[in-house]
C-alpha positions in Angstrom: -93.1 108.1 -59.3 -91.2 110.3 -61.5 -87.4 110.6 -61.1 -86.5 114.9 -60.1 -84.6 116.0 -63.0 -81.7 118.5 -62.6 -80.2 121.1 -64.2 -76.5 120.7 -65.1 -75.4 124.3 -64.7 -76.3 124.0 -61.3 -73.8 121.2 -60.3 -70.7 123.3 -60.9 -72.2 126.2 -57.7 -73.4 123.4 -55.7 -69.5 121.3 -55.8 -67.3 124.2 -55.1 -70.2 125.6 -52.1 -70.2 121.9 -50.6 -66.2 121.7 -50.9 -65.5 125.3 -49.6 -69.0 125.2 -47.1 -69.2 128.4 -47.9 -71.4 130.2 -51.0 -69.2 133.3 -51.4 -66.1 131.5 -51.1 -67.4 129.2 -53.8 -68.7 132.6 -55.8 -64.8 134.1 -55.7 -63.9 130.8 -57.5 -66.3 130.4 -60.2 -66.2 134.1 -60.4 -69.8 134.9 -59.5 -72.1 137.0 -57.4 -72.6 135.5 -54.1 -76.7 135.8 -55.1 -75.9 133.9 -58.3 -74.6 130.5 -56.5 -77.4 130.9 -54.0 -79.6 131.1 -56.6 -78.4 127.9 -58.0 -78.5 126.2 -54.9 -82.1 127.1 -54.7 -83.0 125.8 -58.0 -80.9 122.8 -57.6 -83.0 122.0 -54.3 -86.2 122.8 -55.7 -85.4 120.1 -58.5 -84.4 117.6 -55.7 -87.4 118.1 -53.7 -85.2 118.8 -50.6 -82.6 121.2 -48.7 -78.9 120.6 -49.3 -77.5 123.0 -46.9 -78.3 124.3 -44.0 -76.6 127.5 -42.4 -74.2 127.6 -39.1 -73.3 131.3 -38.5 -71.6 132.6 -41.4 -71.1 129.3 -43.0 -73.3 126.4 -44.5 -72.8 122.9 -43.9 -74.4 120.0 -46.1 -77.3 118.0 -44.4 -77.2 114.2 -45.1 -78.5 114.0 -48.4 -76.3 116.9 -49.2 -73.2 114.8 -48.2 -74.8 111.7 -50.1 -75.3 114.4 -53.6 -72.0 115.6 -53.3 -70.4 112.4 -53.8 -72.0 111.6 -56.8 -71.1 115.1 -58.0 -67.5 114.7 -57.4 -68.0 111.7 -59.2 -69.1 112.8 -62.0 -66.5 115.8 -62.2 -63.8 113.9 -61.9 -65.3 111.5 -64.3 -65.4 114.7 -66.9 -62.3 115.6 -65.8 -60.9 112.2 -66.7 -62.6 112.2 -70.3 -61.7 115.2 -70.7 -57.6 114.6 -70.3 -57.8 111.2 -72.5 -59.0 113.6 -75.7 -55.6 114.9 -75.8 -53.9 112.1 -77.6 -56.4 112.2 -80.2 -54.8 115.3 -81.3 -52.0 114.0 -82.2 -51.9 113.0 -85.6 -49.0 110.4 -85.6 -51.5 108.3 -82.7 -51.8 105.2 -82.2 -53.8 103.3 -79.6 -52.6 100.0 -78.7 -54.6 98.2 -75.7 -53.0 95.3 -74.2 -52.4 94.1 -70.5 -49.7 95.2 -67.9 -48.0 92.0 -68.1 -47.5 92.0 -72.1 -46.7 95.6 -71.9 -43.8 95.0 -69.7 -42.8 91.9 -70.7 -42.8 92.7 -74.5 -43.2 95.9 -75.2 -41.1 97.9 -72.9 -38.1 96.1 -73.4 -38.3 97.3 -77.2 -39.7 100.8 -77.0 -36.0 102.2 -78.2 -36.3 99.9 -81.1 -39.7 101.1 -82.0 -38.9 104.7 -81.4 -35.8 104.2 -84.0 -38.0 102.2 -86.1 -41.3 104.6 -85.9 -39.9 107.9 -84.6 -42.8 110.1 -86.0 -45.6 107.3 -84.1 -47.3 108.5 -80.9 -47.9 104.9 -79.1 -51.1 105.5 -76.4 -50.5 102.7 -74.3 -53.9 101.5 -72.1 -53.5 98.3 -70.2 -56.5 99.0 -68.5 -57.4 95.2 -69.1 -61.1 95.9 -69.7 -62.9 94.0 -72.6 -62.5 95.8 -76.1 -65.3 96.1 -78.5 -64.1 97.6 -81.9 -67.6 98.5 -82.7 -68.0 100.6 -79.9 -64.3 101.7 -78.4 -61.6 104.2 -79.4 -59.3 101.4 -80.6 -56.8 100.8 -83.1 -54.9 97.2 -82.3 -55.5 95.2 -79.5 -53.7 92.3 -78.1 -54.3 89.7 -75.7 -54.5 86.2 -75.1 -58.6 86.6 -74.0 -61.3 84.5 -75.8 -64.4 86.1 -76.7 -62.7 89.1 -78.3 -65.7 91.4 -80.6 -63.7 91.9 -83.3 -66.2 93.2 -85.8 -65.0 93.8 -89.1 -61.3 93.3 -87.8 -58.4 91.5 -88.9 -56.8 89.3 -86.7 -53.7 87.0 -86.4 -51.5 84.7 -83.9 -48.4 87.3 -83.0 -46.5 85.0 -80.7 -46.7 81.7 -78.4 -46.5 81.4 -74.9 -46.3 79.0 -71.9 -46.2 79.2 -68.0 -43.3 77.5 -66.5 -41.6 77.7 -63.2 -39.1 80.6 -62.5 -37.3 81.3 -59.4 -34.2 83.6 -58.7 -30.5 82.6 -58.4 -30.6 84.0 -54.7 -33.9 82.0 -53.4 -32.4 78.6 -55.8 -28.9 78.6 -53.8 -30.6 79.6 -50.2 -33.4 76.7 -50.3 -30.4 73.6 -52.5 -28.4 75.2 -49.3 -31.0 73.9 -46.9 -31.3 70.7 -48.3 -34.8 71.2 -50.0 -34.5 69.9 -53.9 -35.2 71.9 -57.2 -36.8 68.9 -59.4 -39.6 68.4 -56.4 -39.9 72.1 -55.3 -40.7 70.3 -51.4 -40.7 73.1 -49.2 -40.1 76.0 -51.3 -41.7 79.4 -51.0 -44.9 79.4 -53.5 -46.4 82.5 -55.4 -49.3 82.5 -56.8 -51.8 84.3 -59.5 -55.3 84.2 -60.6 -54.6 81.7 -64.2 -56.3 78.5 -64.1 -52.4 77.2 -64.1 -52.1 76.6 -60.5 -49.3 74.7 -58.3 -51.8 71.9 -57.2 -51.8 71.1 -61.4 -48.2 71.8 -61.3 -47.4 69.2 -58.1 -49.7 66.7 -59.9 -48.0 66.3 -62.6 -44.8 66.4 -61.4 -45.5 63.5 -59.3 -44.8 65.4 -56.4 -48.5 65.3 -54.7 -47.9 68.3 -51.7 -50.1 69.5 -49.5 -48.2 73.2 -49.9 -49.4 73.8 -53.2 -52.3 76.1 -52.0 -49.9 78.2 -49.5 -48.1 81.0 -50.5 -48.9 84.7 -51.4 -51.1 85.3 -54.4 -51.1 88.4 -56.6 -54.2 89.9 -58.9 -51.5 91.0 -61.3 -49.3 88.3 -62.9 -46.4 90.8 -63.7 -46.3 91.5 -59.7 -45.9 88.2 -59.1 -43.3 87.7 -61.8 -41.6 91.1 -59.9 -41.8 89.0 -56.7 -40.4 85.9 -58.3 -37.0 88.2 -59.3 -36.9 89.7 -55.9 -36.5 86.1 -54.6 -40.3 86.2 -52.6 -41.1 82.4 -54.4 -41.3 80.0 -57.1 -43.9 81.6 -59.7 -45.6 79.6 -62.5 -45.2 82.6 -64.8 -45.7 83.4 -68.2 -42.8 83.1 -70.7 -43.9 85.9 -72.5 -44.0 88.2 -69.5 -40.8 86.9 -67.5 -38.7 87.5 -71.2 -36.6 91.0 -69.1 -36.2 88.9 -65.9 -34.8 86.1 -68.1 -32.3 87.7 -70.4 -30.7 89.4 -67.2 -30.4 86.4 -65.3 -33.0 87.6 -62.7 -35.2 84.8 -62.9 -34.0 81.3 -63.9 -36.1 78.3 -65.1 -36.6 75.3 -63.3 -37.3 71.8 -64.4 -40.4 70.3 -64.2 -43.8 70.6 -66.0 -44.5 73.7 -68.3 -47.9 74.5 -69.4 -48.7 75.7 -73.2 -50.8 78.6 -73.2 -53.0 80.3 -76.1 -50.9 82.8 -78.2 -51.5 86.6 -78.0 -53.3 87.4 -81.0 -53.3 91.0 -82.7 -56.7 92.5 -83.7 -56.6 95.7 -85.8 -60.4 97.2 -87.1 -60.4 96.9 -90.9 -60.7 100.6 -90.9 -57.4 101.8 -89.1 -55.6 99.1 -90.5 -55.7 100.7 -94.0 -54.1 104.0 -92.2 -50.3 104.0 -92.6 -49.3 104.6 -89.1 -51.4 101.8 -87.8 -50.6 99.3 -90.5 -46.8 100.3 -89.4 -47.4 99.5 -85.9 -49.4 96.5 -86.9 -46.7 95.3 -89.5 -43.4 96.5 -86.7 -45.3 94.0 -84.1 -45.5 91.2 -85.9 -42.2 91.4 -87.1 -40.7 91.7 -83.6 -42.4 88.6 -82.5 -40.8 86.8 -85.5 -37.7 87.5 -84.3 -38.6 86.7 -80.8 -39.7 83.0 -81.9 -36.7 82.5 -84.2 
């Protein structure tokens, strides 16, 4: 059976009539005749093989398939929409596109966006911590970095930028509330857990501790580590947290380290397509990077 095929220009008559349920009210917006957008609507359900609307008085409302369609329509709209708006920084011609997660962004980046704004006034940064995987063969991407395996860097330089490690952090307020009721740092018996998705897990962290618990599963987990480090400062738990990630909560004092085990983790690695690289403003970014993790590790 063959799928119906449809004709784009009716789409645009069909999402304002089923958002408005009205044709002419959808006609004074895309500035056509009221016959034009029902003519649309006709074609559009002569393509689909079935009715869309069906009229009530003066109005129209959308039969079931009609809700179902217009879904998918608004879908795709807003999809446009979407692409549309992320063109814009392509226009700029001091842009560069950096992807990276939420985590590394506010750990390491943000912290130091005056310094790279002194440093690289004239660079655009386009920051996407969207998280999703990267292809340089096939994305809109001039340096990427993550900790993530399986990176497909083709034709792309890459390099360690900086170390990291999860270790136990906990704020000044929760530390002097739970020594208060008794409950001891080095074991971590009976304090408030928190919890992400990293194969580095409390039940890891109790075991080698010596401190076998049967807590080590309780405890409020987060989908995003830099919530959980947020938590961790607002004195919710004890988080296992990344180094890397913590560094702001740290170098105020927010979050403290406790003894205990730490756990190495793979170094963020920057990948820059062979291509970009030889541009100056990426090769600046690229180069200003590096050199700030240097100085981080020193």
């Amino acid at each position: 059976m063959e799928r119906p095929t449809v004709t784009l220009s009716t789409l645009r008559g069909f999402e304002a009539a089923a958002r408005l349920a009205s044709f002419a009210l959808a006609a004074n917006e895309l500035h056509l005749s009221h016959s034009a957008v029902s003519h649309q609507i006709k074609q559009l359900e002569s393509e689909l093989g079935q009715p869309l609307f069906r009229r009530v008085g003066r109005s129209v409302v959308l039969t079931d398939a009609g809700k179902d369609f217009s879904r998918s329509v608004r879908d795709i709209f807003q999809r446009l929409e979407d692409g549309v708006a992320r063109l814009a920084p392509y226009q700029k011609p001091g842009g560069v596109i950096l992807y990276t997660t939420m985590a590394f962004a506010r750990g390491f980046l943000l912290p130091r966006m005056t310094a790279f704004r002194t440093a690289l006034p004239e660079i655009d940064l386009w920051l996407d911590t969207s998280e999703r995987k990267v292809d340089f063969q096939t994305d809109e991407v001039d340096i990427l970095v993550t900790q993530a395996s399986g990176v497909a860097a083709h034709e792309a330089s890459e390099a360690d930028l900086i170390a990291d490690a999860r270790v136990p952090l906990a704020s000044p307020a929760l530390i002097a509330r739970m020594e208060a009721m008794g409950k001891p740092r080095f074991s971590l018996d009976g304090w408030p857990l928190l919890h992400d998705e990293s194969h580095v897990t409390w039940r890891e962290w109790f075991k080698q501790a010596g401190c076998p618990t049967s807590q080590s599963v309780t405890g409020a987990n987060f989908s995003d580590h830099a919530l959980m480090i947020d938590s961790a400062a607002a004195g919710h738990g004890v988080a296992i947290a990344s180094v890397i990630c913590a560094a702001p909560h740290l170098r105020s004092g927010a979050l403290v380290q406790l003894e205990g085990p730490t756990f190495s983790q793979s170094p963020y690695r920057i990948y820059c397509t062979l291509d970009t690289f030889e541009g100056d403003q990426v090769r600046r970014v690229y180069d200003w990077l590096r050199e700030e993790a240097g100085l981080d590790e020193r």
